[in-house]
C-alpha positions as CSV (number, residue, x, y, z in Angstrom):
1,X,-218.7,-94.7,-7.3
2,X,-216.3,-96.3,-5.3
3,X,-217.5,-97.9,-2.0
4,X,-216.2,-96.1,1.0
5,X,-215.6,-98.3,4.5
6,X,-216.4,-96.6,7.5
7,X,-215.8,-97.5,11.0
8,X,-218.4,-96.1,13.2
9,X,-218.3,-96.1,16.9
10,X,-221.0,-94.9,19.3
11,X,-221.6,-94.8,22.6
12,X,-222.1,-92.1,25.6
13,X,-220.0,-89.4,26.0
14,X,-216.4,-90.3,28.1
15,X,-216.8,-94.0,26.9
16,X,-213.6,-95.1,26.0
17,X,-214.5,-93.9,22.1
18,X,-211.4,-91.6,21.2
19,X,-208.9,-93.8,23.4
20,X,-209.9,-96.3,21.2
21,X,-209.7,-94.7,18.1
22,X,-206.1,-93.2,19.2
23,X,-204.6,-96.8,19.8
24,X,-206.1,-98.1,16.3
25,X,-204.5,-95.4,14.1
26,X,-201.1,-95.9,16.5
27,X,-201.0,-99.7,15.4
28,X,-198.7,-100.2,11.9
29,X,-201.2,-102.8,11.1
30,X,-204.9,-101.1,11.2
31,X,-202.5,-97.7,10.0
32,X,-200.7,-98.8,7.0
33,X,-200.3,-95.4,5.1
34,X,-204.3,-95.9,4.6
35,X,-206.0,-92.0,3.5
36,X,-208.3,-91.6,6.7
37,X,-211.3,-88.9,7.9
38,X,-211.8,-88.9,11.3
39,X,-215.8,-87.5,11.8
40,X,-215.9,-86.3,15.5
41,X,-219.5,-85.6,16.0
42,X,-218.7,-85.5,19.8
43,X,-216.0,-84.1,21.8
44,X,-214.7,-85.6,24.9
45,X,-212.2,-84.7,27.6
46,X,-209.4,-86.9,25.6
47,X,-208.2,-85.3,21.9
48,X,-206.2,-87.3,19.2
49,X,-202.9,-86.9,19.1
50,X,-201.5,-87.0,15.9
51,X,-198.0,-86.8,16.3
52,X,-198.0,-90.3,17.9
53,X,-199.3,-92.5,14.1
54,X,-197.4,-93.7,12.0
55,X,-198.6,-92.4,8.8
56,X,-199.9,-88.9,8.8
57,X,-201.9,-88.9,6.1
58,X,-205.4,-89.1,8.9
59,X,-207.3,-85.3,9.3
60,X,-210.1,-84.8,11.6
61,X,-212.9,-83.2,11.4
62,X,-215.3,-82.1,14.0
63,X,-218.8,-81.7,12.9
64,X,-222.2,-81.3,15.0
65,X,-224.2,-84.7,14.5
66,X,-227.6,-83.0,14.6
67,X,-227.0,-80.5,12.2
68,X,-224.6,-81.6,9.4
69,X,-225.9,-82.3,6.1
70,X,-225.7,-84.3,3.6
71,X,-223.9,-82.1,1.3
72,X,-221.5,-81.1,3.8
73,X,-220.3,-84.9,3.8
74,X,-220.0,-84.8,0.1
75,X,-217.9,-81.7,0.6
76,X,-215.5,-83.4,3.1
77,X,-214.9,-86.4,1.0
78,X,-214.1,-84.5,-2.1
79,X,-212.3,-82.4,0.1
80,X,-209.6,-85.0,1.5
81,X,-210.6,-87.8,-0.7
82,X,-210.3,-90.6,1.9
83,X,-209.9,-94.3,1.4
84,X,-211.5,-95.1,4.5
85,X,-213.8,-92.9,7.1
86,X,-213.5,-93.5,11.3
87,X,-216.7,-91.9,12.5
88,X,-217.0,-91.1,16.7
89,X,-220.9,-90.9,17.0
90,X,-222.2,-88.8,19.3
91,X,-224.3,-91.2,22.1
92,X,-226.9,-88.7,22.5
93,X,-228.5,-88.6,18.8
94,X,-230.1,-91.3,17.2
95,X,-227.5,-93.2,14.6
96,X,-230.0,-93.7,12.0
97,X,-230.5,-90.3,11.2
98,X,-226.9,-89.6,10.2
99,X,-226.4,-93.1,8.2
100,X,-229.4,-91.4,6.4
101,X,-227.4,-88.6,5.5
102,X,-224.1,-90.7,4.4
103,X,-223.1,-90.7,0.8
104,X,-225.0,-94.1,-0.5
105,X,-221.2,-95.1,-1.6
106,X,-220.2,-94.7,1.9
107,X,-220.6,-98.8,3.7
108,X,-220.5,-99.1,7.5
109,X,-217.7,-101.8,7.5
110,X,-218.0,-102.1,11.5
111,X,-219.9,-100.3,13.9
112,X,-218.8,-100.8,17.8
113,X,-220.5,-99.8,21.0
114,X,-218.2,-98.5,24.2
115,X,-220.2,-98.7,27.0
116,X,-218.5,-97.1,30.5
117,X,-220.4,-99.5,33.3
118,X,-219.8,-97.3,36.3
119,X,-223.1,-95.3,34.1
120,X,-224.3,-97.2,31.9
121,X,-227.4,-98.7,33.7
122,X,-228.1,-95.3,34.6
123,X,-228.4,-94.2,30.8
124,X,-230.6,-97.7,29.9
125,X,-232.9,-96.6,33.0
126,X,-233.3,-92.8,32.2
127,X,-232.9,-93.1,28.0
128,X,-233.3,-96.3,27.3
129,X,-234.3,-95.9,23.5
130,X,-230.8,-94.0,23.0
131,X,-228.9,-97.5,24.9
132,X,-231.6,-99.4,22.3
133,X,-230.1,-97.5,19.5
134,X,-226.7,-98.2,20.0
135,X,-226.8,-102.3,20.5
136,X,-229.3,-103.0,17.7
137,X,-226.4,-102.5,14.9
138,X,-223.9,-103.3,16.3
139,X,-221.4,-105.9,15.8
140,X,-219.6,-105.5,19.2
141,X,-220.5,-103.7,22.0
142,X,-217.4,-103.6,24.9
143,X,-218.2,-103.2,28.7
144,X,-215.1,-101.0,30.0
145,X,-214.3,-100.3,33.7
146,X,-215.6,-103.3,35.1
147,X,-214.1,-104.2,38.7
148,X,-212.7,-108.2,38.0
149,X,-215.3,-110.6,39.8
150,X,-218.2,-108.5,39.0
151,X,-221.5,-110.0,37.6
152,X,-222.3,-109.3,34.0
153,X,-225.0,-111.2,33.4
154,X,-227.3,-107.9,33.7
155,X,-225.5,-106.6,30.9
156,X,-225.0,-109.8,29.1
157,X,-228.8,-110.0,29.1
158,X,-229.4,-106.2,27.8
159,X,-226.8,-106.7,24.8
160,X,-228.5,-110.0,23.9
161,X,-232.1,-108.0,24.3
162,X,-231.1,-105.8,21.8
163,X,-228.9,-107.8,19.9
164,X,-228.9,-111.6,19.9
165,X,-225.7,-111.9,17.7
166,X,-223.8,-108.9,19.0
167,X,-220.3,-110.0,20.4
168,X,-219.5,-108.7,23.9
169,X,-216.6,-107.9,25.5
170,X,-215.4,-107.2,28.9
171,X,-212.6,-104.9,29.7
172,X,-211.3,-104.9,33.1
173,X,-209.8,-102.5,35.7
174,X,-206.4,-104.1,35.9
175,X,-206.3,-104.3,32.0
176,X,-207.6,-107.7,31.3
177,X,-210.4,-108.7,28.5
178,X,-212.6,-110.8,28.3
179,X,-215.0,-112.0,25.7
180,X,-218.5,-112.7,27.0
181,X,-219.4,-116.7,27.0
182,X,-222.4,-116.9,28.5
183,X,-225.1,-119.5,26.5
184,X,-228.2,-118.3,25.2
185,X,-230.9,-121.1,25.9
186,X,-234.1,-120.6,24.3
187,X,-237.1,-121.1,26.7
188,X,-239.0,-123.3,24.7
189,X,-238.2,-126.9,23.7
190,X,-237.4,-126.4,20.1
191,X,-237.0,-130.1,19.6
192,X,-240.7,-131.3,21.2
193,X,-243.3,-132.5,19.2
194,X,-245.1,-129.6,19.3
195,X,-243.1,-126.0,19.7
196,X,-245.1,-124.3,22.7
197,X,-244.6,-120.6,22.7
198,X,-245.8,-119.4,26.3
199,X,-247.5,-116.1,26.2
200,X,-244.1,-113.8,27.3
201,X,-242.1,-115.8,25.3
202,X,-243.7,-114.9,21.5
203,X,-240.8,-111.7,21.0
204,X,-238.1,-114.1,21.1
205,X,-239.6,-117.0,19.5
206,X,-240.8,-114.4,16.7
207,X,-237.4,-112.8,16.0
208,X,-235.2,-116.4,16.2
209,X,-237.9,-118.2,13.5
210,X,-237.4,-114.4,11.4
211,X,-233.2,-115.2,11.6
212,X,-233.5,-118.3,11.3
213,X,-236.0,-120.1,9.6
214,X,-234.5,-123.4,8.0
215,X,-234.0,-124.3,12.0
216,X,-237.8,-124.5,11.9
217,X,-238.8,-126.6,8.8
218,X,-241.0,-129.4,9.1
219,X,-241.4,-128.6,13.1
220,X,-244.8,-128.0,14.8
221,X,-245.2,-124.8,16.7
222,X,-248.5,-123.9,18.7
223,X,-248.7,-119.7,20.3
224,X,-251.2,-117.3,21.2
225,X,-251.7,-114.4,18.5
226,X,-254.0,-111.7,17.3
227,X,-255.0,-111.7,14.0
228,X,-253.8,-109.5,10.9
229,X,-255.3,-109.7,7.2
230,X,-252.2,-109.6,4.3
231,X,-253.4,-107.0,1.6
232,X,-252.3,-108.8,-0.9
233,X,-253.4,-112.2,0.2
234,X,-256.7,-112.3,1.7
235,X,-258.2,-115.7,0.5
236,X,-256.6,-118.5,2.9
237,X,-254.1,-116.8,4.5
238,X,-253.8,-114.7,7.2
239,X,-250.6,-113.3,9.6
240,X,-251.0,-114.2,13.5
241,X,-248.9,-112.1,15.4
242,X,-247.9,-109.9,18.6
243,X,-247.6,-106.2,19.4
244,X,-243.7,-106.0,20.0
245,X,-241.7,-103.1,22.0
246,X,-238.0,-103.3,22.1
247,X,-237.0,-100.4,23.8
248,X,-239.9,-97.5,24.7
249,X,-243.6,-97.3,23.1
250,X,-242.6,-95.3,20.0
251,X,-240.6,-98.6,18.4
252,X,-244.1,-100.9,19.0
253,X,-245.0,-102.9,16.2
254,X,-246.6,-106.0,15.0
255,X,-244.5,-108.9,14.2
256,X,-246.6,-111.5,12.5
257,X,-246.0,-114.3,10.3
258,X,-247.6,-115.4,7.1
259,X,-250.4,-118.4,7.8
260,X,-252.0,-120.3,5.3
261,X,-255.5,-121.6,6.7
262,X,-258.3,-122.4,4.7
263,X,-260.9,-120.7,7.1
264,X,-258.7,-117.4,7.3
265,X,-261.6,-115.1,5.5
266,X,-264.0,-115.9,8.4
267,X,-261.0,-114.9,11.0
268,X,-261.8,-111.5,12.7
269,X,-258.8,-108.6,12.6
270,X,-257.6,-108.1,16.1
271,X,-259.5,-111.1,17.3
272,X,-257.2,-113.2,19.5
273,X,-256.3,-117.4,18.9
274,X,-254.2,-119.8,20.1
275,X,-253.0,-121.3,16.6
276,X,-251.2,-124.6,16.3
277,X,-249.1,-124.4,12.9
278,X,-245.9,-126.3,10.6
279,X,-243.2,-124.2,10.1
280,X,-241.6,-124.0,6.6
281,X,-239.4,-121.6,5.0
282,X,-240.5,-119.9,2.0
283,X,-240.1,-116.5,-0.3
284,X,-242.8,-114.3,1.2
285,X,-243.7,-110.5,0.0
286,X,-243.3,-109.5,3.9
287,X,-239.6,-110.8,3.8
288,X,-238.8,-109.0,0.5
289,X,-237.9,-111.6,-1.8
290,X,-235.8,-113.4,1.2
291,X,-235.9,-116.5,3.4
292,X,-239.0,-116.4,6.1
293,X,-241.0,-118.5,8.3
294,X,-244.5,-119.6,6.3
295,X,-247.0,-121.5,8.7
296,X,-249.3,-124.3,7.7
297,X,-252.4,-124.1,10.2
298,X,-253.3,-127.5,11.2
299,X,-256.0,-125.7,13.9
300,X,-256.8,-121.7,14.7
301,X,-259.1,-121.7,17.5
302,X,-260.5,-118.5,19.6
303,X,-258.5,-117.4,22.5
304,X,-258.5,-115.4,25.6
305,X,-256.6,-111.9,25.6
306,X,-253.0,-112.4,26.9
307,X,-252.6,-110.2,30.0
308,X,-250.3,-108.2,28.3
309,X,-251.5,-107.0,24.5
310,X,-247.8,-105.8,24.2
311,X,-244.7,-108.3,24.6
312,X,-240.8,-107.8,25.2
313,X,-238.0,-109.2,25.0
């Protein structure tokens, strides 16, 4: 079937979400006469006003994010037959379980996070896996309400957390933007000799090799890592990694990387070394036919626990 864009936005409730929405479909140029389905899975204090587009061929319809179903989707498209879909998430369910429920034709084109400052430390102290949910896929996440002169590097820093290549932008009491340009430096030395991953260090060293492994090739990287067996490859290599959280203890997992070592057989699971590896990057069965980090053991040598079993970034 035909592929179906749709424009998600998310956030907490009072966000800036149907404001936002509102001034797209009132600009000529995002509203060209385009067939759109607004999904309101949340209502607000601020309602769309319809009379103010310039084409009126946009219909709304407010459903409850927890409980709609797949087939009521399918109902909805056949029903108004859109050319594109503007869905207003609501911020206190998960977003993942409603993409599961979209038609498969149905593509998110752009998924944007509002974020109201004056509450949203509040919410990433007190729910912090719902603020997780929202930055992980998104493209853009934008920081409204923000008094000019004050300091986003906190948020700057949680965005990036969550999302190293979301773009963020600040919008301003007196009506002023501002995109965020604040520099990202790793903290390791990725051009040394040898690559030293320090202990709290290993999440973001682990998830910038994953993106982008050709950076790596050839280089020399040394890190402290349990060890984990590959099912399918148990003679000469093995997959040194960390326990992982990004946002609360029910996302943990172990991020590991595919090793070849000639001793790996006689390498205990769970046993903890400090291994001093080459980078290259390879076609792996962990990466699913794509582009990954494969390391080349040059030593793997037992290793005191780190003090935390469980790294963040």
């Amino acid at each position: 079937m035909k592929q179906i864009p749709v424009y998600s936005f998310t956030g907490f409730l009072d966000a800036g979400k149907t404001k936002f929405i509102q001034e797209t479909l009132e600009d000529p140029r995002f509203n060209a006469g385009e067939k759109t389905l607004i999904l309101a899975f949340e209502e607000g204090e601020e309602e769309f006003d319809f009379s103010t587009y310039p084409h009126k061929n946009v219909y709304l319809e407010v459903l409850d994010q927890e409980t709609v179903t797949a087939k009521e989707l399918a109902a909805l498209e056949a029903k108004y037959k859109p050319e594109r879909i503007v869905a207003e998430l609501n911020g206190m369910q998960l977003i993942g379980e409603l993409y599961s429920k979209f038609p498969e034709h149905w593509v998110i084109a752009q998924e944007v996070m509002f974020a109201d400052t004056t509450t949203f430390m509040a919410y990433n102290n007190n729910m912090r896996n719902l603020v997780m949910d929202k930055l992980v896929g998104a493209q853009m996440v934008v920081f409204n309400r923000l008094e000019k002169g004050t300091d986003t590097m906190p948020l700057h820093k949680l965005a990036r957390a969550a999302n190293r290549n979301i773009d963020i932008l600040y919008d301003f009491l007196d009506g002023s933007t501002a995109f965020d340009d604040i520099e990202d430096p790793l903290p390791f030395d990725i051009n040394a000799p040898v690559i030293k991953i320090k202990d709290e260090d290993y999440a973001l060293w682990f998830r910038d090799v994953t993106e982008e492994p050709e950076k790596y090739q050839g280089k020399t990287v040394e890190f402290k890592a349990q060890v984990a067996m590959l099912r399918k490859e148990r003679n000469g290599m093995f997959a040194p990694g960390r326990f992982v959280m990004t946002c609360c203890v029910e996302d943990i997992e172990f991020c590991g990387v595919p090793c070849k070592w000639i001793a790996a057989k006689s390498l205990k699971t769970r046993s903890w070394v400090m291994v001093r590896a080459t980078v290259s990057a390879e076609k792996h069965s962990l990466y699913r036919g794509e582009m990954g980090p494969v390391l080349t053991a040059s030593s793997v040598t037992p290793a005191e626990p780190c003090e935390d079993e469980v790294c963040t970034f």
